[in-house]
N, CA, C and O of each residue as an XYZ file, in Angstrom:
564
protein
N       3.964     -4.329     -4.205
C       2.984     -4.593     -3.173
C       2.228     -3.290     -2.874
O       2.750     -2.181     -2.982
N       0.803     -3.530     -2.443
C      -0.056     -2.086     -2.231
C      -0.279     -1.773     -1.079
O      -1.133     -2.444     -0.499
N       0.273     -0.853     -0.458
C       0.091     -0.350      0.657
C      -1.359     -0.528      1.381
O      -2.325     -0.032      0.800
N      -1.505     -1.007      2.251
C      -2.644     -1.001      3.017
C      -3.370      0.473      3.466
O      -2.782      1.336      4.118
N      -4.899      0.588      2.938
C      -5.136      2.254      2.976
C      -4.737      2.610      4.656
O      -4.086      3.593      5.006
N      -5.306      1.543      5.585
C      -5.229      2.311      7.222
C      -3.468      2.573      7.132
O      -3.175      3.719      7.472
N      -2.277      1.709      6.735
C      -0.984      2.757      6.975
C      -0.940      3.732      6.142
O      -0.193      4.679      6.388
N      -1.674      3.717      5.055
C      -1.399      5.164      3.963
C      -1.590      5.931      5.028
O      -0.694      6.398      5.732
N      -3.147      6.124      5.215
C      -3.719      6.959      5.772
C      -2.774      7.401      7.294
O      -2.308      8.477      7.668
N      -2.772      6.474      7.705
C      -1.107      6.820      9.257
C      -0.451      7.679      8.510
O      -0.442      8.880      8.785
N       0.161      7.185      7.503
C       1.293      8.190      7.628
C       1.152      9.326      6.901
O       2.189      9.990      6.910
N       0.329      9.770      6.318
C      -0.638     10.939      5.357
C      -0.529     11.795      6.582
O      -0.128     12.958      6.539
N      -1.050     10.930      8.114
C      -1.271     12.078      9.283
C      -0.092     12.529      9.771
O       0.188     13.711      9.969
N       0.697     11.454      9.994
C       1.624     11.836     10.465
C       2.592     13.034      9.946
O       3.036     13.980     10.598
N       2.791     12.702      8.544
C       3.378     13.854      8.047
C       2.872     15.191      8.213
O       3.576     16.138      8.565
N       1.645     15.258      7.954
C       0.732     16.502      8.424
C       1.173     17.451      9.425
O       1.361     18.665      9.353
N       1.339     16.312     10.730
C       1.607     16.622     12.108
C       2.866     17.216     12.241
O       3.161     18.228     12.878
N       3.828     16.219     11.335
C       5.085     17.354     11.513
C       5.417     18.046     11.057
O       6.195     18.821     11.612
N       5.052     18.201      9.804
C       4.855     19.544      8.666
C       4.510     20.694      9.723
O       5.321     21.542     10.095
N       3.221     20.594     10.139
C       2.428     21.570     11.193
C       3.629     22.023     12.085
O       4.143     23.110     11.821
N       4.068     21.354     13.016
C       4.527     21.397     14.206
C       6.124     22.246     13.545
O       6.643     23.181     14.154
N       6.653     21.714     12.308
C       7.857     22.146     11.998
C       7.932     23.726     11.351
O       8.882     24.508     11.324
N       6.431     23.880     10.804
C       6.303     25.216     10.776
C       5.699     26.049     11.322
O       5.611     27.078     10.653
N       4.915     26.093     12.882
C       4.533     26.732     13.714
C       5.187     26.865     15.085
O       4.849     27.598     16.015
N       6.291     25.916     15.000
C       7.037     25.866     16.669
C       7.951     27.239     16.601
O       8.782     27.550     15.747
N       7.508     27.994     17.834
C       8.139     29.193     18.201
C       9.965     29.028     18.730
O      10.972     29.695     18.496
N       9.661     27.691     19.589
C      10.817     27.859     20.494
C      11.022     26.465     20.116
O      10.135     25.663     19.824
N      12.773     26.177     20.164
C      13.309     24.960     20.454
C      13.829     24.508     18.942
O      13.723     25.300     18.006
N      14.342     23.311     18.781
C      14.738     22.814     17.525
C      13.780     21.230     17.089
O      13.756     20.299     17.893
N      13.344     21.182     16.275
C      12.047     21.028     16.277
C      12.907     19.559     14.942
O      13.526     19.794     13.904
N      12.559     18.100     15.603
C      13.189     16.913     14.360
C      11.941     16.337     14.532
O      11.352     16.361     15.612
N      11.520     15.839     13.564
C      10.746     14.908     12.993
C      11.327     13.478     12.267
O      11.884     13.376     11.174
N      11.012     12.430     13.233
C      11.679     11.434     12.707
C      13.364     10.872     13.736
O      14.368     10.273     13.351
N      12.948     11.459     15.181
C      14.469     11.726     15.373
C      14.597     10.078     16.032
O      13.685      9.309     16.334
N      16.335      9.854     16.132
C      16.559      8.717     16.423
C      16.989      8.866     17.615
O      17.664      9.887     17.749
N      16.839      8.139     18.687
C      17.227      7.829     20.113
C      17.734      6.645     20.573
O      17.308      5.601     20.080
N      18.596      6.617     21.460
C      18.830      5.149     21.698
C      18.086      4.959     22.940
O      17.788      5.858     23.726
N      17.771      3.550     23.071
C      16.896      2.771     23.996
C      17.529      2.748     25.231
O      18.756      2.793     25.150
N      17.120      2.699     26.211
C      18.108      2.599     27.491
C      18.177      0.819     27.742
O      17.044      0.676     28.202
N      18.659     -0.314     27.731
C      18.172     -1.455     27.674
C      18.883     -2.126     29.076
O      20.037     -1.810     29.365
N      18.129     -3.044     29.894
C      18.667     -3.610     30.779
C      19.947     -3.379     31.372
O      20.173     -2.813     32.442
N      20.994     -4.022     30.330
C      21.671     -4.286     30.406
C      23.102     -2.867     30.784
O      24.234     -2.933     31.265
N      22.376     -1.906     30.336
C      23.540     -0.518     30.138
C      23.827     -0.513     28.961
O      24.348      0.602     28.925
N      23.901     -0.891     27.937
C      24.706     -1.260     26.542
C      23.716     -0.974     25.401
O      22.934     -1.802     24.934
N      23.835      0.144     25.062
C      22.931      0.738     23.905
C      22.971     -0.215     22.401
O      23.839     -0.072     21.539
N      22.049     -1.006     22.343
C      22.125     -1.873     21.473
C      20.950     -1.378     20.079
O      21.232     -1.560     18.894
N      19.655     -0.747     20.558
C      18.552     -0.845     20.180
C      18.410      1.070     19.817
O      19.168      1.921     20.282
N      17.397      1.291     19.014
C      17.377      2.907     18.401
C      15.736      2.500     18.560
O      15.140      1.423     18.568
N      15.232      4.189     18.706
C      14.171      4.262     18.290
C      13.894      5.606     17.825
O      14.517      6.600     18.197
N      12.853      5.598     16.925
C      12.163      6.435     16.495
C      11.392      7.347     16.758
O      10.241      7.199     16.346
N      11.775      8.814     17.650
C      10.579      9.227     17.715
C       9.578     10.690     16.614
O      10.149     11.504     15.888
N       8.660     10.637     16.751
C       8.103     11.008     15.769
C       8.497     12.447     15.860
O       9.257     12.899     15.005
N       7.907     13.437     17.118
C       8.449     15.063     16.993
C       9.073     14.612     18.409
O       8.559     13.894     19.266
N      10.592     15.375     18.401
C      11.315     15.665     18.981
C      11.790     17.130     19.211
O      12.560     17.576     18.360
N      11.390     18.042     20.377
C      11.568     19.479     20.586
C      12.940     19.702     21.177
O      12.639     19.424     22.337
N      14.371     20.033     21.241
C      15.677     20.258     22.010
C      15.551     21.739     22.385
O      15.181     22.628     21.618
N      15.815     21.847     23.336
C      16.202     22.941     23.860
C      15.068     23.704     23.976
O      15.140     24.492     23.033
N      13.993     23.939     24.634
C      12.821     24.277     24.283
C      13.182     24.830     26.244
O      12.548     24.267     27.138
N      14.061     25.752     26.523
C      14.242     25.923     27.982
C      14.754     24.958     28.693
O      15.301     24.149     27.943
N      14.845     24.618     29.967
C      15.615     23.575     30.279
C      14.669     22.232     30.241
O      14.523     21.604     31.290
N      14.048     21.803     29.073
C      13.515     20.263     29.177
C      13.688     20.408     27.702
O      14.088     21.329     26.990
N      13.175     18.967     27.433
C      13.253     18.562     26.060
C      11.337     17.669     25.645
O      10.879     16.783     26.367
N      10.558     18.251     24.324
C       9.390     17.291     24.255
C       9.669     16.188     23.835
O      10.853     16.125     23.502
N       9.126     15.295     23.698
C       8.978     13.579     23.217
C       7.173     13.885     22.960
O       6.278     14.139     23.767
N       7.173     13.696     21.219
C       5.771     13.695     21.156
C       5.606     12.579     19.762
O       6.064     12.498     18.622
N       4.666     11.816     20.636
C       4.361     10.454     19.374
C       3.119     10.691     18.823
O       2.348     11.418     19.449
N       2.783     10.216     17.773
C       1.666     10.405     16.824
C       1.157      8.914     16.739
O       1.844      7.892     16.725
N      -0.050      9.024     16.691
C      -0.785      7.401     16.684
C      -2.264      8.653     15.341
O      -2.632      9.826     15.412
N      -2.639      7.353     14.239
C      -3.748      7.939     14.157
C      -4.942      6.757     14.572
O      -5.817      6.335     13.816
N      -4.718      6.381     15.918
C      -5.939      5.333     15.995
C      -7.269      5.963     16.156
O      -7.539      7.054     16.659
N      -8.209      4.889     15.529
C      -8.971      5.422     15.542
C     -10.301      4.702     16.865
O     -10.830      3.617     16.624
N     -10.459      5.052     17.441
C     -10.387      4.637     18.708
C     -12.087      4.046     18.978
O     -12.390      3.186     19.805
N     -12.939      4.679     18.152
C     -13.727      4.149     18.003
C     -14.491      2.354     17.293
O     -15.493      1.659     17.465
N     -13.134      2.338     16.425
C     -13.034      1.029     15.990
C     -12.570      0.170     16.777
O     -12.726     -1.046     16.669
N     -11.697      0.994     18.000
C     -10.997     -0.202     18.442
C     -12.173     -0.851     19.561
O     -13.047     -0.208     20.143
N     -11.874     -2.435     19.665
C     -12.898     -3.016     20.539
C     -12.696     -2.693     21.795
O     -11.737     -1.957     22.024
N     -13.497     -3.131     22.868
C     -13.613     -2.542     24.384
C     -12.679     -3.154     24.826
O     -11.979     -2.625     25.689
N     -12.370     -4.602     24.301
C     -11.434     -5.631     25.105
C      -9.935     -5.607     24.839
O      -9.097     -6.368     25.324
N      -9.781     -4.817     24.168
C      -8.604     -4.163     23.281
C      -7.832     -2.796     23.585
O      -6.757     -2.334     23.203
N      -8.852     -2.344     24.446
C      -8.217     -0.478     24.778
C      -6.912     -0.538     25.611
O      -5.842     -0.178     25.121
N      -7.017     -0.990     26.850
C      -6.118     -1.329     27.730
C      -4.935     -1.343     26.958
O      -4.200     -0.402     26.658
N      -4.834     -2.846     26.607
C      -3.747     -3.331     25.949
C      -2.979     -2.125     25.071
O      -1.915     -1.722     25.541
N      -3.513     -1.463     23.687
C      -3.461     -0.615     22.664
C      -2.919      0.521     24.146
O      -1.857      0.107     24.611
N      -3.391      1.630     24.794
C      -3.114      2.200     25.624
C      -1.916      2.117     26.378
O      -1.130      3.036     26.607
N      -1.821      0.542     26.863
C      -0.592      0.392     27.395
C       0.624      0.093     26.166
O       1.813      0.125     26.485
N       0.328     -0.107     25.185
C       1.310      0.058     24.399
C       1.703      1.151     23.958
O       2.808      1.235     23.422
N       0.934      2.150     24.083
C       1.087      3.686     23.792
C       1.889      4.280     24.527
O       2.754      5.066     24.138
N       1.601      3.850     26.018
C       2.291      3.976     26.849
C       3.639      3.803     27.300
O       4.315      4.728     27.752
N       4.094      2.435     27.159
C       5.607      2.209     27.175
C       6.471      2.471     26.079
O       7.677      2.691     26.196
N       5.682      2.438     24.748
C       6.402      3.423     23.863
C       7.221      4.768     24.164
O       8.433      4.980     24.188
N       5.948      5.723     24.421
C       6.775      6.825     24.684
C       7.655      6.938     26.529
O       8.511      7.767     26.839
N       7.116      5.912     27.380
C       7.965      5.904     28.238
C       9.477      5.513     28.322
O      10.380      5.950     29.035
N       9.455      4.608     27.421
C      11.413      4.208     26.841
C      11.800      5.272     25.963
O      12.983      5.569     25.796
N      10.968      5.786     25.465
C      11.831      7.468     24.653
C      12.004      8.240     25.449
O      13.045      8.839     25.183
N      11.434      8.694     26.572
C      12.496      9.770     27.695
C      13.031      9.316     28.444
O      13.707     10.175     29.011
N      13.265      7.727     29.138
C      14.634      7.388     29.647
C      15.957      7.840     29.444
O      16.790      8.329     30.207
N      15.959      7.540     28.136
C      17.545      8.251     27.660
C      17.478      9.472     28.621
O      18.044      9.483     29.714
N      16.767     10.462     28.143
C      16.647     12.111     28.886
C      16.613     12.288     30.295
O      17.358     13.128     30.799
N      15.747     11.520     31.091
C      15.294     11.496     32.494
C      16.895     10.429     33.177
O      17.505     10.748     34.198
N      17.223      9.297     32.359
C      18.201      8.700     33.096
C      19.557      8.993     32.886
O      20.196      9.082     33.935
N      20.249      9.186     31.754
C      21.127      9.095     31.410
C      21.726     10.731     31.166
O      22.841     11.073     31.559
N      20.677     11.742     30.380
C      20.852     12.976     30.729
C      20.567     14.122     31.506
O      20.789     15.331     31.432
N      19.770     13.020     32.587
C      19.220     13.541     33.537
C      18.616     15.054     33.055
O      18.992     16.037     33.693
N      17.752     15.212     32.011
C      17.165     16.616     31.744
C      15.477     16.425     31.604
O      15.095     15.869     30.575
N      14.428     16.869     32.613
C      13.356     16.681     32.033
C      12.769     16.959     30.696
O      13.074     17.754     29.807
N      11.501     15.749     30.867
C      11.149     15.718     29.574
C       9.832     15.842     29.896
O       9.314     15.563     30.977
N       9.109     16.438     28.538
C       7.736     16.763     28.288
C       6.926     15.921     27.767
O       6.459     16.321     26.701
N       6.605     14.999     28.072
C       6.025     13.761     27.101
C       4.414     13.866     26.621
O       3.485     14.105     27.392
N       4.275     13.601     24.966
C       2.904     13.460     25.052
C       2.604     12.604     23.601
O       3.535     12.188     22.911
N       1.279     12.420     23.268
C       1.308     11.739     22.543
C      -0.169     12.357     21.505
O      -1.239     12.511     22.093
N      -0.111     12.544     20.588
C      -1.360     12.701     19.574
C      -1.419     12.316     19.274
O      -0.520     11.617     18.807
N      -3.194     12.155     19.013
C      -4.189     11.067     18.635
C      -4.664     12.322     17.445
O      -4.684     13.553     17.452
N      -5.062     11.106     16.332
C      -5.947     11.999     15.311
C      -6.886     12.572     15.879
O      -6.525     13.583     16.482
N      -7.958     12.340     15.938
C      -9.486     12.799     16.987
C      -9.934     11.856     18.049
O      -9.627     10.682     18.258
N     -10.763     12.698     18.683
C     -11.166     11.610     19.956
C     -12.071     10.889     19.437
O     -12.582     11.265     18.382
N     -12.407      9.907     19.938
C     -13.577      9.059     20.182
C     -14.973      9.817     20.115
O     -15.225     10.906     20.631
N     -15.869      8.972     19.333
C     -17.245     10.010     19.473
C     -18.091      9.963     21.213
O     -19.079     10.620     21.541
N     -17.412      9.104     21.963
C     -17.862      8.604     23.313
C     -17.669      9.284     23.941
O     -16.467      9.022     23.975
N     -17.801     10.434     24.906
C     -16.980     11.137     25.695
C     -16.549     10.781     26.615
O     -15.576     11.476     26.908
N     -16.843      9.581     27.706
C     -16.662      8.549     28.629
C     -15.432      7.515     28.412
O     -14.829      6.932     29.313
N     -15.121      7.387     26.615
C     -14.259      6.909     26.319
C     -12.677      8.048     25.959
O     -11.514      7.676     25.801
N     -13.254      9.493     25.927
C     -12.341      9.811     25.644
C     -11.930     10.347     26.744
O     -10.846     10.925     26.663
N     -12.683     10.336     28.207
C     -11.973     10.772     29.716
C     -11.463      9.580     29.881
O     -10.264      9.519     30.154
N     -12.119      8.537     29.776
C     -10.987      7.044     29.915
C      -9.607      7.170     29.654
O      -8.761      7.162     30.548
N      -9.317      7.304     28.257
C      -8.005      7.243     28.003
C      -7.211      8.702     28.135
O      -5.981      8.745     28.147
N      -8.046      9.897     28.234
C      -7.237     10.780     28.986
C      -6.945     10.832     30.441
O      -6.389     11.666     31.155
N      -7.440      9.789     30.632
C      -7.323     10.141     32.814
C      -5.815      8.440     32.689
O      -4.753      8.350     33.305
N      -6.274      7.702     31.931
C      -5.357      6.000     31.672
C      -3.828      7.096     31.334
O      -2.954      7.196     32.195
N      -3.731      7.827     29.995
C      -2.471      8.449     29.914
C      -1.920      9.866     30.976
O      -0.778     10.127     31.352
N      -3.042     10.499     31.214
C      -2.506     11.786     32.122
C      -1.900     11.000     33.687
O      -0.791     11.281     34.143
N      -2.562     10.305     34.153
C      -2.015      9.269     35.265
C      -0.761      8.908     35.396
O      -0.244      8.704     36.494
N      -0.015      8.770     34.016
C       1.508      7.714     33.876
C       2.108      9.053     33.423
O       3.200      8.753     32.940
N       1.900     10.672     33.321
C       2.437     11.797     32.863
C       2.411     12.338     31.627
O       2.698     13.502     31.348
N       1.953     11.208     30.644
C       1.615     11.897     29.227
C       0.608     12.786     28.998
O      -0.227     12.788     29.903
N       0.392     13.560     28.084
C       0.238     14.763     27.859
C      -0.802     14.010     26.627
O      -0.290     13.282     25.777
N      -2.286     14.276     26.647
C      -3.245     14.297     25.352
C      -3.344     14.964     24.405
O      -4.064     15.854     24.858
N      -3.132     15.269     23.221
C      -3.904     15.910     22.171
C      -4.565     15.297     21.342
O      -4.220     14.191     20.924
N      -5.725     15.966     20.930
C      -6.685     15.407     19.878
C      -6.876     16.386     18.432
O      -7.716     17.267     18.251
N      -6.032     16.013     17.693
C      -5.508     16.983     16.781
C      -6.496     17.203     15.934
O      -5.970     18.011     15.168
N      -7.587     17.031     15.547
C      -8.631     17.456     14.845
C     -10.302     17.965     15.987
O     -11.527     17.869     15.925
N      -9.194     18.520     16.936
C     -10.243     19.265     17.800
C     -10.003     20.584     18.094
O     -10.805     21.220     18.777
């Protein structure tokens, strides 16, 4: 089966990102790909997730940083929200574990390939994520 070019292209970035990040991070222990467990209703760690860069020990907090390469300009108007809020509770169930269970803050953020050519669209979704505590980057800026 042939890979669809938009996930090639995802994960072409993604690797990029942690390549980058795994050979320029000064401080901390630096996983790409790390596994976490979910905090779920119930108390009972049933569920794992994936997060993309994971920083330990980086002083007393820990980062949580997800990689999206959307491209944000394609995405439709009636569609941002939604896409956003999924961005959103993503990386918000990856520092539960940290914030609830190990009670250690966390640094949360999330990179985007580039912004939007809109600039109205790209204070949108930086004011939609800085609001809920995530952290923006626009990695080809």
């Amino acid at each position: 089966m042939v890979e669809p070019e938009i996930l090639k292209t995802g994960k072409e970035f993604h690797r990029r990102v942690q390549e980058d990040w795994e050979r320029t991070a000064k401080d901390g222990h630096i996983s790409a790909e790390h596994r976490i467990p979910l905090v779920p209703k119930s108390g009972h760690y049933k569920k794992h997730g994936r997060l993309d860069i994971f920083v330990d020990e980086a002083g007393d907090f820990v980062s949580v940083v997800e990689i999206k390469s959307t491209d944000w300009d394609s995405v439709l108007p009636r569609n941002r929200k939604k896409l956003l809020g999924s961005h959103r509770r993503q990386v918000l169930r990856y520092i539960e574990h940290h914030i609830d269970i190990k009670h250690i803050d966390v640094c949360p953020g999330i990179i985007y390939k580039s912004a939007p050519t809109n600039p109205a669209l790209k204070e949108e979704i930086e004011e939609y994520l800085n609001n809920w505590g995530l952290q923006v980057v626009w990695y080809e800026d």
